[in-house]
N, C-alpha and C positions, 0 to 999 in steps of 0.2 A: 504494500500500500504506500504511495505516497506521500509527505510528508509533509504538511505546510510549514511555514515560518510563523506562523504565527497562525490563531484560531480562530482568523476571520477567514468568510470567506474569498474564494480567489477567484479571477474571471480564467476559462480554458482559453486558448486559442483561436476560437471559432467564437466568442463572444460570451458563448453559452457560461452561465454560472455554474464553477464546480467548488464541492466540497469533499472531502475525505470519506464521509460519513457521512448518510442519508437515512435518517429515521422516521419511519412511517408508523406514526399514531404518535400523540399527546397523553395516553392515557399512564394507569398504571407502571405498564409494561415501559412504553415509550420515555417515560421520566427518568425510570432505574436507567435507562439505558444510558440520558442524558446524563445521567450524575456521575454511571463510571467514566463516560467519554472526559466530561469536566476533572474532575477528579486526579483519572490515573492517563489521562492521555492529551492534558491539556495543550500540547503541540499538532493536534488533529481538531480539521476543521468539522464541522458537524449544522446539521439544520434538523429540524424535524419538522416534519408536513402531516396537519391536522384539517380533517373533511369539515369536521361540525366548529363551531364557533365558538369552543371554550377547551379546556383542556378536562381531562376528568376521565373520558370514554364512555364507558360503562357507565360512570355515576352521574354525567352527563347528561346521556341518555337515559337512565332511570329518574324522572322525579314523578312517581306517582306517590300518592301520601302514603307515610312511613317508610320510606325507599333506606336502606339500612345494608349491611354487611350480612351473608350469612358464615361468615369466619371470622373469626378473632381477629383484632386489629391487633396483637401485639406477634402475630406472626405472618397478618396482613401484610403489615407496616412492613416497611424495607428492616434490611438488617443493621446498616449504618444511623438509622435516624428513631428513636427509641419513640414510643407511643405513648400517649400521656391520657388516662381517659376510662373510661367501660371500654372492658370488651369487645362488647359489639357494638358497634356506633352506628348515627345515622348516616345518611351519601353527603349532606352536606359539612359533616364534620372530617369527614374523608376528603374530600375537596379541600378543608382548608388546611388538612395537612401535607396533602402535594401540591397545594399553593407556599409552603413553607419552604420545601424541598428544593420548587422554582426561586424561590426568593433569594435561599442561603445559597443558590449554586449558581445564579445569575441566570436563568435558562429562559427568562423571558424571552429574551431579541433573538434567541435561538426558534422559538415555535410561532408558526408560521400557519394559522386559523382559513379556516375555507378555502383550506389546498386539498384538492382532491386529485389524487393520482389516479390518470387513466390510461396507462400502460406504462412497463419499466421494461429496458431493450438493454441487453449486455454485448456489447462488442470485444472480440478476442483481440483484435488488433491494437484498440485503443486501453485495454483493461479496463473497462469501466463500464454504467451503468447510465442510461440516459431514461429520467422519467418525465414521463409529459405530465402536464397537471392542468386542470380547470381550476379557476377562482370561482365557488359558486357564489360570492357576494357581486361580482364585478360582471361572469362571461371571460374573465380574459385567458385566452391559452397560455402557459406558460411552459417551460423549459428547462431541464437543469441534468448536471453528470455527478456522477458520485463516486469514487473508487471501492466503498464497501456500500453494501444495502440492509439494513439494519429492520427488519419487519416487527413494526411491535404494534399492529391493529385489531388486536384482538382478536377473535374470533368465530363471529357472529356478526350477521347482516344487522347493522342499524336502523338502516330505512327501513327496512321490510320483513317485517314480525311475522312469525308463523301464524297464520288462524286458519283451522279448517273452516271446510263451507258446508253449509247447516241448511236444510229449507226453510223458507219462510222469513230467513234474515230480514228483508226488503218490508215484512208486515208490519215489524216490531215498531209501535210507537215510541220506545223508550230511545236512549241512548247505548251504540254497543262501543267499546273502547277496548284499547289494549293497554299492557301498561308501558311496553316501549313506545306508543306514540298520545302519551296521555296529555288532556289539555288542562293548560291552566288553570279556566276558568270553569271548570265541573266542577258543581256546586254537588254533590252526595248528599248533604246533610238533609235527614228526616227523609231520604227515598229509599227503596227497596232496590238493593242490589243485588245480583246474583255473579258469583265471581266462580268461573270455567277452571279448573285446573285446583291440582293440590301438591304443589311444588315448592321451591322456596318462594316465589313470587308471592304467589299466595299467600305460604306463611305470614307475606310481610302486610300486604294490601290487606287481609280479611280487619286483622284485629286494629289495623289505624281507620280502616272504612266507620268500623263499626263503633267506635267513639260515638260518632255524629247522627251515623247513619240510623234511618228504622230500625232496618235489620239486613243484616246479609249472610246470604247462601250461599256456601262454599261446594259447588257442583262437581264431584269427579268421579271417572269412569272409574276408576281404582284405587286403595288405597294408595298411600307414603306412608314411609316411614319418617316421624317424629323425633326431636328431641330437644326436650326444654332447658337449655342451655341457659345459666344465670349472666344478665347482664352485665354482672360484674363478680368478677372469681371471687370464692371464698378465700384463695392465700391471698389474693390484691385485698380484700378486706381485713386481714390478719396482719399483712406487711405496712398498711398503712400508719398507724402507730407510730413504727420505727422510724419514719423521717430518713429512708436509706435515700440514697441519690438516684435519679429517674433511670437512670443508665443500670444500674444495678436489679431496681424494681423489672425493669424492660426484659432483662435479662432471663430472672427467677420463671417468669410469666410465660416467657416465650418456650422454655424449655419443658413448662410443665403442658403447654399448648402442644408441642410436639409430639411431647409423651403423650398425651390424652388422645392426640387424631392416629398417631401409630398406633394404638393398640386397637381403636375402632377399626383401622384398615387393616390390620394383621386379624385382628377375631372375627371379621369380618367373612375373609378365605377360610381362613383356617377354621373356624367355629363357628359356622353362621349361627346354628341354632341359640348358641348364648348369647351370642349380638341379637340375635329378634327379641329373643326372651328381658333381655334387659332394656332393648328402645321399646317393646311396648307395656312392660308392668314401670318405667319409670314416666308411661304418658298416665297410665292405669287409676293411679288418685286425685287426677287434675281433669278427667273427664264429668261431667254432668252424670249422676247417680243416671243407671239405667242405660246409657252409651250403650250400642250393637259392638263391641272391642273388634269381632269377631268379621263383619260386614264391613266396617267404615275404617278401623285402624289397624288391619292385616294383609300389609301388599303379601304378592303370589312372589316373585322374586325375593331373592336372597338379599339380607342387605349391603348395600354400598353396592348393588348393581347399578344403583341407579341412587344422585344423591339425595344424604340425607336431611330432612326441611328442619333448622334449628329455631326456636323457637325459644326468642329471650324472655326468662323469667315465666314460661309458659305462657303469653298474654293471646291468645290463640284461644287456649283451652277456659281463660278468664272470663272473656266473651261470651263463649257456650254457654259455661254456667252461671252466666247474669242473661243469658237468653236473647243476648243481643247478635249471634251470631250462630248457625252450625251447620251444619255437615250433611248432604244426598248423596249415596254412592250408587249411580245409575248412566245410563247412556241420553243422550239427547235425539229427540224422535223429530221434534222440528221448533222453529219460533213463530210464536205467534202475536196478538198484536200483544196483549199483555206481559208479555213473558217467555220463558223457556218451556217447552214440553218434555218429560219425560216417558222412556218406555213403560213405568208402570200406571201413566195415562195421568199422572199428575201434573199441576202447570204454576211451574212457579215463577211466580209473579214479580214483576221488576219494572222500574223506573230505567234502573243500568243496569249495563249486563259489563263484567270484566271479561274478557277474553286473555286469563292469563297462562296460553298454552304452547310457552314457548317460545324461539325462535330458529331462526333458517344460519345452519352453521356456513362460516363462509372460508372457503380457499384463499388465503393471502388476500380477505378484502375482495376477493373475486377479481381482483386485476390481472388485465391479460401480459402474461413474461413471453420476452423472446429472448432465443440465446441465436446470436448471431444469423438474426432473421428467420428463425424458424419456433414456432408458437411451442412451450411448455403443456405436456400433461403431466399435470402432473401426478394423475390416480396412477402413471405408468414410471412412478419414481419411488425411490425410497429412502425413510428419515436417516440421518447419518445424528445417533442419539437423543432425536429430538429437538435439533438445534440446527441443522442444517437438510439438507436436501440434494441427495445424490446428483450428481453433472450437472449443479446450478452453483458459478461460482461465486465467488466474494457476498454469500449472500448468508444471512444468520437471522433466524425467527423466534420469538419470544413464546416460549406457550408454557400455558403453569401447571395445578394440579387441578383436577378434580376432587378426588377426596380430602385432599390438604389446600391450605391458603394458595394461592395462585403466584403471589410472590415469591413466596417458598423455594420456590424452579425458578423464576425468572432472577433471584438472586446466583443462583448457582448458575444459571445459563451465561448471567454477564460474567461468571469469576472464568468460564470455559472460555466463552468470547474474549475473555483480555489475555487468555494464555496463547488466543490463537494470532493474536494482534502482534504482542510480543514476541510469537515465533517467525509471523512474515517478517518483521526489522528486521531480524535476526538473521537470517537469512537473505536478506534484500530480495524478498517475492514480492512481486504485484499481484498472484494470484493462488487463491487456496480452495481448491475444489474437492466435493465428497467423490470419492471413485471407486466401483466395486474391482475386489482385489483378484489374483486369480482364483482362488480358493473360493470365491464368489460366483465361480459361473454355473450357472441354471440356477440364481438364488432365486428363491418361490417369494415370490408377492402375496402377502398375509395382509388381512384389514387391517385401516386405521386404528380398530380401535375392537379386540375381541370381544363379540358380543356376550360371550361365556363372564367376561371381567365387568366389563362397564358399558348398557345398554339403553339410557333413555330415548327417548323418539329422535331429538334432535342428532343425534350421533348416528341412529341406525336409517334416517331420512337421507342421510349424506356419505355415509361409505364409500357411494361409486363415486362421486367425485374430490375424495381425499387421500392425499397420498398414502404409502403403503408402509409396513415396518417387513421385517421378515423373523427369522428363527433363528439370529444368533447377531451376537453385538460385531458388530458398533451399529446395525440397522436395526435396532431395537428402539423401544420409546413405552410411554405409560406405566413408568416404571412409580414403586414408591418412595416418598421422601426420604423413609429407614434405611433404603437401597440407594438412593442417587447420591445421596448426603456425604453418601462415602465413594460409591463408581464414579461420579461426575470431577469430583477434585484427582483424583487419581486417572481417570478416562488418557489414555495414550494419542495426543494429539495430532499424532505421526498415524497411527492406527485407520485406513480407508481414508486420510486427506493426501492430498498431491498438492506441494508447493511448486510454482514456477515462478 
């Protein structure tokens, strides 16, 4: 990679703006990335280019009421910047702690608002990366090359929220909403709402609707699995006392956050039957006397097949039993003007209807790659550990956990990415590409993501067009944090990449 003199950026030769370092999304993922470029590489120049109009991502796009974490902020939170606060926090307290982030590290005049990348073209001649971008505030096209490509845009389509299609939608007098495109000005308060889905979304939207609201129905075809995580740990209430220094508190917290989600993901495989037995006899005293346990709160899957909806301080199951909220586990037959119908011919009745079922997982933002003029598939590639992407080079993508905090990965993914940074200097390479080795050939292309491991709709809706892992490292990936914590620092850098 090339070297600036300094961490502005530079004009190429053709006019075109280049920088070292090209980071796509503002979000979570996007920030960490900024902070180790700033950081540990401040002689590399760096931009990041953000679609939506604020920085956040995810929590950007989440503001419907109660929009919140469903993981712990003290292993949310990056690893360098300690968290101060509950647990589980809301999106806008999140927000102002990667506004923090931007502040201390300067990374304002680095992110670059209503850039939307709509194609990125790699040339072998030139070692670089040329992405076109629309300004969606302005129309105007722009232009820029990058020597590395730094993908941190999450994972999921923004604009465009999964909802299936129902008959009768077109009858329904009320209002139908999602919670990725919810409006401001919905007013809920004293209306009947029926909210679609019982995921974490849900979890989050039922018990903030229901403050205000009449009453709301939490509609799903099937159970989740539950659990009433306390908003604020009992050692964070026990350490408080001691006046230790935040850094220390951060510390204690995070570790006991690890231990906690490793052994839910390890009893998980290994024991499901005591993981179900213990997420549902710990929903079992917070239910409404009389609860169907058996009907409404026993999915068919194992748990952590699919994840698990955290539920601070139980306020979910609070609702229920003040009657201001609960639970139909049945299919939907059609809508009608009043409301939702049900298979067992029931019709429940709604001002609003939530459609909270999901979203449409997206390849790289859906943006179309070429490598040297020829269009990427990438369903016909595979992960080089999660971090990279078989015969795409100078190219590194952020993706976190699912059972664990999302950061989790994406810190270890930057401490991979700085070793692989330090190894082109080091070598003076322009370029670092995944390559199968010989020992690789006839390697089998295996799903994204085993549906036997980890199987919600939005994962198993998208398989055919996500890339692939196989059946032995370094083309492995969806590994857990217990596992990576220790193979990702260690991971052989040299191992399926080629420098030139």
């Amino acid at each position: 990679m090339t070297r600036a003199a300094t961490a502005d950026q530079a004009q190429s030769t053709s006019g075109t703006e280049h920088v070292d370092v090209l980071i796509v999304g503002a979000g979570v993922s996007g920030i960490g990335a900024a902070h180790r470029l700033r950081t540990e590489f401040p002689e590399r120049s760096f931009v990041m280019l953000e679609a939506q109009d604020a920085r956040g991502g995810t929590w950007w796009t989440h503001r419907f009421p109660g929009a919140r974490s469903d993981s712990d902020l003290f292993t949310y939170g990056y690893r360098h910047k300690p968290w101060r606060g509950a647990s589980i926090a809301a999106g806008d307290a999140i927000l102002e702690y990667l506004d923090e982030v931007i502040e201390e590290d300067e990374l304002a005049d680095r992110i670059r608002y209503h850039h939307k990348v709509t194609s990125l073209d790699w040339s072998s001649e030139e070692a670089r990366w040329t992405a076109r971008v629309l300004r969606t505030d302005t129309g105007e096209e722009l232009e820029l090359t990058a020597s590395f490509l730094w993908m941190c845009q999450g994972y999921y389509n923004h604009d465009e929220p999964y909802t299936p299609e129902w008959p009768g939608t077109e009858r329904f007098e009320g209002t139908i909403v999602h919670p990725q495109a919810w409006p401001a000005d919905l007013d809920h308060a004293g209306k009947k709402v029926v909210v679609i889905g019982s995921g974490s979304t849900a979890a989050t939207v039922v018990p903030a609707l229901a403050q205000t609201a009449e009453h709301v129905t939490m509609l799903q075809r099937s159970p989740s699995y539950w659990f009433p995580a306390p908003s604020v740990h009992e050692l964070a209430t026990m350490l408080a006392p001691l006046d230790l220094p935040p850094d220390w508190t951060h510390e204690i917290l995070r570790r006991q956050y690890v231990q906690q989600l490793d052994w839910l993901a390890t009893t998980g495989l290994e024991d499901p039957d005591q993981l179900h037995a213990f997420l549902v006899e710990s929903i079992r005293p917070l239910l409404p006397e009389g609860t169907d346990i058996e009907k409404h709160f026993t999915p068919s899957y194992r748990p952590w097949q699919q994840r698990i909806a955290f539920v601070p301080d139980g306020d979910l199951f609070a609702a229920m039993r003040e009657g201001k909220a609960a639970v139909v586990t049945d299919t939907i037959t059609e809508f009608t003007e009043k409301g939702v119908q049900v298979s067992s011919g029931e019709v429940l009745e709604a001002d609003i209807v939530v459609t909270a079922t999901g979203f449409n997982l997206s390849v790289f933002g859906d943006i179309p790659f070429r490598l040297d003029g020829q269009p990427v598939d990438f369903s016909q590639r595979v992960t080089w550990r999660g971090i990279m992407i078989s015969g795409v080079p100078n190219m590194a993508y952020a993706f976190g956990y699912f059972r664990h905090s999302w950061t989790l990965r994406v810190d270890l993914v930057n401490d991979v990415v700085g070793r692989i940074f330090e190894r082109m200097a080091k070598r003076g390479a322009s370029t670092v590409v995944p390559t199968l080795r010989p020992e690789d050939e006839g390697l089998p292309l295996l799903p994204w993501s085993d549906p036997d491991n980890f199987n919600p709709g939005y994962v198993l809706r998208s398989q055919d067009r996500m890339f692939k892992q196989s059946d032995r490292d370094p083309w492995t990936h969806m590994h857990e944090h217990d596992h990576e914590r220790v193979s990702l620092p260690e991971a052989d850098i040299d191992d399926g990449l080629q420098y030139r």
